[in-house]
N, C-alpha and C positions, 0 to 999 in steps of 0.2 A: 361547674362545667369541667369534663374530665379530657376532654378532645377537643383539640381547634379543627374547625370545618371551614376552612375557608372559601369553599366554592360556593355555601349557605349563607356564608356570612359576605359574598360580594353578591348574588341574586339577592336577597333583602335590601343589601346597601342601595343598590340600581332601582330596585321596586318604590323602597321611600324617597329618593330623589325624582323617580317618578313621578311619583304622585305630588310632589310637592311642585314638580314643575309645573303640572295639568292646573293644580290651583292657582299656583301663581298666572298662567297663561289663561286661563278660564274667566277666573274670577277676581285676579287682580290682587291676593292674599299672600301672606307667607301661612305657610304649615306649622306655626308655633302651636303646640294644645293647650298649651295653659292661654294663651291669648284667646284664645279659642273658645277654649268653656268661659273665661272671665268675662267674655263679652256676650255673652247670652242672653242675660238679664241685665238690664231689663230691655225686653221684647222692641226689638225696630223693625217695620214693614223691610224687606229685604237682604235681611242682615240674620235671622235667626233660622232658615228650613236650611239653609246652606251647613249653616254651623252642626245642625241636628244632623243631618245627613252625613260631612265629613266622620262626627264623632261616633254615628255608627257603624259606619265602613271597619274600625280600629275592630273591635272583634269579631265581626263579620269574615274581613282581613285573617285575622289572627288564627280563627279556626277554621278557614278555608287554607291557609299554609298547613296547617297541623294537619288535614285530611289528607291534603295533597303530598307536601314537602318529604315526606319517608319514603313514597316511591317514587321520587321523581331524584330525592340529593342524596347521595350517598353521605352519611354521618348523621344526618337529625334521624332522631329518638323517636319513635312512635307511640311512647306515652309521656305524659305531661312531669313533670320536675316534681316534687316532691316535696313541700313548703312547711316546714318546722317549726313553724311560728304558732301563736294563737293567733285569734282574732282582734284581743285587744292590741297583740303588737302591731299587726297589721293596720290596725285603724290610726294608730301614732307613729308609723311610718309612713303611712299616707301623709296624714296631716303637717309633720315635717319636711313633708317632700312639698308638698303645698303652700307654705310657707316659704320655703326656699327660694319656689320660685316664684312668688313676689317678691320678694327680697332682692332677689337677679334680677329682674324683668321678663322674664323668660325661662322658658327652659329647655332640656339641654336637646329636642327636635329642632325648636327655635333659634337656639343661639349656634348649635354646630351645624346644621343643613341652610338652614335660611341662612342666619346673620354671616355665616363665614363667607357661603356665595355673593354675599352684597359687599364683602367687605368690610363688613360694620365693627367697626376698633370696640366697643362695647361688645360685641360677640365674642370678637376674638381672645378679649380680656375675662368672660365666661367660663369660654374653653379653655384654656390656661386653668384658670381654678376647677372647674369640670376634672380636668384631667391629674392635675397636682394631688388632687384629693382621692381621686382615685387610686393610683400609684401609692400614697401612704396609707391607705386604708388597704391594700393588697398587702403591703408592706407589714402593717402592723398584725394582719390577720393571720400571715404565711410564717414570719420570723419572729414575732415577740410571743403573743398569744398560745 
């Protein structure tokens, strides 16, 4: 990311707090995804068209922003980022990131939208590491590397 957009970057913020209120006032959920997909399987009468429909809103979402978003916010890119990776890194980045967050309980939708709004000391304790890591992983990629 070469430019901060911050007027993209608070309409998404508003949009996912949205939607995550609609669920919670709807249906009585928090917007965690890894909760989300983890509770999928195995199949419960009212508990899985919900889950299947949330999780395909996310690209649905994603590239109805990218149709829209360039004419409508000044700074986002009208083509897509440009991903340097293979495929196998891709799939052991996933799978770490999967991992992780069982290991957290959550992840970082979960613990910074939901859990912060509830207040939840386990969230908040998340976010903290969420972010500390982040911060040294900028850190080490901008000034050591």
């Amino acid at each position: 990311m070469h430019e901060f957009a911050p007027l993209s970057a608070t309409v998404g913020g508003l949009l996912i707090g949205f939607a995550a209120t609609i669920l919670w006032l709807v249906n009585g959920r928090t917007a965690g995804i890894s909760n989300i997909v983890g509770a999928i399987y195995p199949l419960r009468p009212g508990e899985t068209l919900w889950r299947f429909l949330f999780l395909a809103g996310l690209p649905a979402g994603a590239w109805l922003g990218f149709v829209i978003a360039p004419s409508v916010l000044p700074g986002v890119p009208a083509t897509l980022p440009a991903v340097s990776l293979t495929t196998p890194w891709l799939i052991g980045a996933g799978l770490l990131v999967g991992t992780g967050t069982r290991i957290g309980r959550g992840c970082t939708s979960g613990h910074g939208i939901c859990g912060l709004s509830r207040l939840s000391v386990r969230s908040f304790a998340a976010v903290a590491a969420f972010m500390a890591t982040a911060a040294l992983t900028v850190f080490i990629e901008r000034h050591v590397l």
